[in-house]
C-alpha positions as CSV (number, residue, x, y, z in Angstrom):
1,X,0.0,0.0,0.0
2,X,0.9,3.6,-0.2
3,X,-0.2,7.2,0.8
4,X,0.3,10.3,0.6
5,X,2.0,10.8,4.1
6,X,3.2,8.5,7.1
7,X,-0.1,8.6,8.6
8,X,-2.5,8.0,5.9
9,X,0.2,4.8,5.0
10,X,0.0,4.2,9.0
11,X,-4.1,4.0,9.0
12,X,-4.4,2.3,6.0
13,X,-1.7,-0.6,7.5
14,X,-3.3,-0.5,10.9
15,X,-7.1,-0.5,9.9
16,X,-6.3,-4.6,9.1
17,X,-5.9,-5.3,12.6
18,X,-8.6,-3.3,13.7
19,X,-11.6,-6.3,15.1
20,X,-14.7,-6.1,13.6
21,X,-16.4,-7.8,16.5
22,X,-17.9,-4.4,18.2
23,X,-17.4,-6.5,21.7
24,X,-13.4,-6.4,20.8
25,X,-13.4,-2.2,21.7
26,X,-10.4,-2.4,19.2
27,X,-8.9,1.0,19.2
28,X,-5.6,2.7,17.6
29,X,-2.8,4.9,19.5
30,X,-0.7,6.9,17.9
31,X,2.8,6.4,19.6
32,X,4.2,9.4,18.8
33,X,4.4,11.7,15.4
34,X,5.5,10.6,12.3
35,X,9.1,11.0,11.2
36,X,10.2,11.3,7.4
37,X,13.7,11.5,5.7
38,X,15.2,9.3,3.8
39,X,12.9,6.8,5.1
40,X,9.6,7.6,7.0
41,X,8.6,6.1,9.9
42,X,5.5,6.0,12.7
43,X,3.9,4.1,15.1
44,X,0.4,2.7,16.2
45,X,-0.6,0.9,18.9
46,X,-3.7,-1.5,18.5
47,X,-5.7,-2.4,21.5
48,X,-8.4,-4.2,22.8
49,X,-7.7,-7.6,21.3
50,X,-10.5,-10.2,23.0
51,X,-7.9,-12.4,24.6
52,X,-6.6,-12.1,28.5
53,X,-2.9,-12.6,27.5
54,X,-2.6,-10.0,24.6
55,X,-3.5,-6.9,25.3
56,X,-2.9,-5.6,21.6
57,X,-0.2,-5.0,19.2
58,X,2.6,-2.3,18.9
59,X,3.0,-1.6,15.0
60,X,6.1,0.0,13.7
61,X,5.7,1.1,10.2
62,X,8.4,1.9,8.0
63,X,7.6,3.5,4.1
64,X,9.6,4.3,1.3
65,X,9.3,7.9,-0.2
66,X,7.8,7.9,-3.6
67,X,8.9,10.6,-6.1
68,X,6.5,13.3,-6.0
69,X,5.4,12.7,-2.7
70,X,3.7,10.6,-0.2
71,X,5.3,7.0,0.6
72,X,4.8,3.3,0.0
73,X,4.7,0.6,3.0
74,X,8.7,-1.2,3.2
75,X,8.2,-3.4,6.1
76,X,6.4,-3.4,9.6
77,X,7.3,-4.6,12.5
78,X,5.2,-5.9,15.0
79,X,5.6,-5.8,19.1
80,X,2.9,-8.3,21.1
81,X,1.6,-5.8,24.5
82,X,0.9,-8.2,27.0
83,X,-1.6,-7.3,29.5
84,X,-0.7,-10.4,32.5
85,X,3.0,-9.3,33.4
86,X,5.8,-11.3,32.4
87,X,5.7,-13.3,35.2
88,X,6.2,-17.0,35.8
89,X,2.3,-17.4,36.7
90,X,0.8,-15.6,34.3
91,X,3.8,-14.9,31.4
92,X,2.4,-13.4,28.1
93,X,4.2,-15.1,25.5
């Protein structure tokens, strides 16, 4: 995918792992504002996942600039938020 700046690329990446269950409360963070140079950068947190492990997903999206402007999606790497602790009786893992 591609848009025409880190955060339309960013919404259009993070809208996949938005829940369409209404029950889920799936929400997006911003983590911060969007950084562009000779490769742009932003991240989004994604929340509310229906499991009692996972509390969501950390997304770190990286584009590409595209002559004439905007940028297309290079890679994305993901981060698990785990809402029990990392603890021995209730890890996340």
């Amino acid at each position: 995918p591609a848009g025409a700046s880190m955060e339309a690329l960013g919404q259009t990446v993070v809208e996949v792992f938005v829940h369409a269950d209404p029950e889920a409360n799936t929400r997006l963070v911003k983590v911060g504002p969007a950084t562009a140079g000779d490769v742009g950068e932003i991240s989004y947190d994604v929340v509310g996942f229906l499991d009692d492990a996972q509390l969501g997903v950390r997304l770190h999206l990286f584009g590409a600039p595209k002559t004439g402007g905007g940028f297309t999606l290079a890679s994305v790497e993901a981060t698990a938020l785990c809402s029990r602790g990392a603890t021995d009786a209730g890890a996340c893992l």
